[in-house]
C-alpha positions as MATLAB code, in Angstrom:
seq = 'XXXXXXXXXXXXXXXXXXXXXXXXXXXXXXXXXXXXXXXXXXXXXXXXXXXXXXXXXXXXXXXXXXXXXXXXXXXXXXXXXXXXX';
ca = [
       0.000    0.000    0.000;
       1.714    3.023   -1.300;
       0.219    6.192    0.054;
       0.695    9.331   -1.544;
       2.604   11.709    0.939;
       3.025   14.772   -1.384;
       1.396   17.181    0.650;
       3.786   20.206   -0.803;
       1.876   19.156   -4.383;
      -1.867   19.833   -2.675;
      -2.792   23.873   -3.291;
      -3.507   25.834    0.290;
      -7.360   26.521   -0.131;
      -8.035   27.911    3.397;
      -9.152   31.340    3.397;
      -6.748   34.181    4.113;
      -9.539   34.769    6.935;
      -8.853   31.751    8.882;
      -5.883   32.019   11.871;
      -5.790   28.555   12.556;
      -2.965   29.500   14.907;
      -5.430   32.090   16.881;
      -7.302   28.424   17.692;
      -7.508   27.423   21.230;
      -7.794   23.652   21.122;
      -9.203   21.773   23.859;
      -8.862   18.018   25.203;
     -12.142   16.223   26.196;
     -12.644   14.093   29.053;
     -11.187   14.003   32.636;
      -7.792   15.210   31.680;
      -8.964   17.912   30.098;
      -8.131   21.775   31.441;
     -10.038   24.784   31.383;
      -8.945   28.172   30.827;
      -9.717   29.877   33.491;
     -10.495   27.701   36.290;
      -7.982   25.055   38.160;
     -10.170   21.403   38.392;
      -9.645   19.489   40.886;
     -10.950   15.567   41.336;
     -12.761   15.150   44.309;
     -12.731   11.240   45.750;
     -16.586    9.505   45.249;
     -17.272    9.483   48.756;
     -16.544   13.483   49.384;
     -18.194   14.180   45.930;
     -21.478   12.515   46.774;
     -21.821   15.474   49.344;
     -21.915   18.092   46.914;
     -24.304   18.791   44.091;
     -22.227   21.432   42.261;
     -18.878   23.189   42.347;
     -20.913   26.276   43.928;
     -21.699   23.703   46.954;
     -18.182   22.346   46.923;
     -16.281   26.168   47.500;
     -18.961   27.403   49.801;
     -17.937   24.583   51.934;
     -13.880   24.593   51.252;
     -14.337   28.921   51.608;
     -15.715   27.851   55.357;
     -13.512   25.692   56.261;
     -10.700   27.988   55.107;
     -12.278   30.547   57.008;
     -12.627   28.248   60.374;
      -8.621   27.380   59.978;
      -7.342   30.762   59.645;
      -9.561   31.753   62.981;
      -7.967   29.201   64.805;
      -4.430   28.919   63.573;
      -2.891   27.799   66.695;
      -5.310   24.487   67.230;
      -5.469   23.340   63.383;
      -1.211   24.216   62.738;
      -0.487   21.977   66.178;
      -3.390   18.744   64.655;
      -3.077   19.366   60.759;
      -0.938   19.698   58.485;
      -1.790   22.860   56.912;
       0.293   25.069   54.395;
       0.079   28.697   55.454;
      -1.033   31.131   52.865;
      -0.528   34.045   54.844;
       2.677   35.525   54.183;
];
């Protein structure tokens, strides 16, 4: 099977008003990314808790909000990276 790989031979008949470097090409599935947002995979049994990413920051936003009030219990019974500085 011989296949013709002469691809210099074949004319360019894309428009002059298609950038296909300007394209933003996206994967599909679990691996893919998103512009603007950083995903995260949550395990099944924490997921199952939450409906919706809205559900799922309000919670994470509380708890954030619980550790930096008490600093000195959760940094002596967690291991906790400090944002802070």
């Amino acid at each position: 099977m011989n296949k013709d790989n002469s691809n210099s031979s074949r004319e360019d008949d894309l428009r002059p008003e298609y950038n296909l470097k300007a394209l933003q090409v996206r994967k599909v599935g679990r691996q893919r990314h998103t512009y603007k947002a950083k995903t995260i995979d949550l395990d099944p049994d924490v997921a199952e808790f939450f409906p919706d990413a809205n559900s799922a920051n309000e919670a994470l936003r509380l708890l954030i909000k619980m550790i930096k009030q008490n600093k000195d219990f959760f940094s002596q019974n967690l291991s906790i990276r400090d944002t802070s500085k």
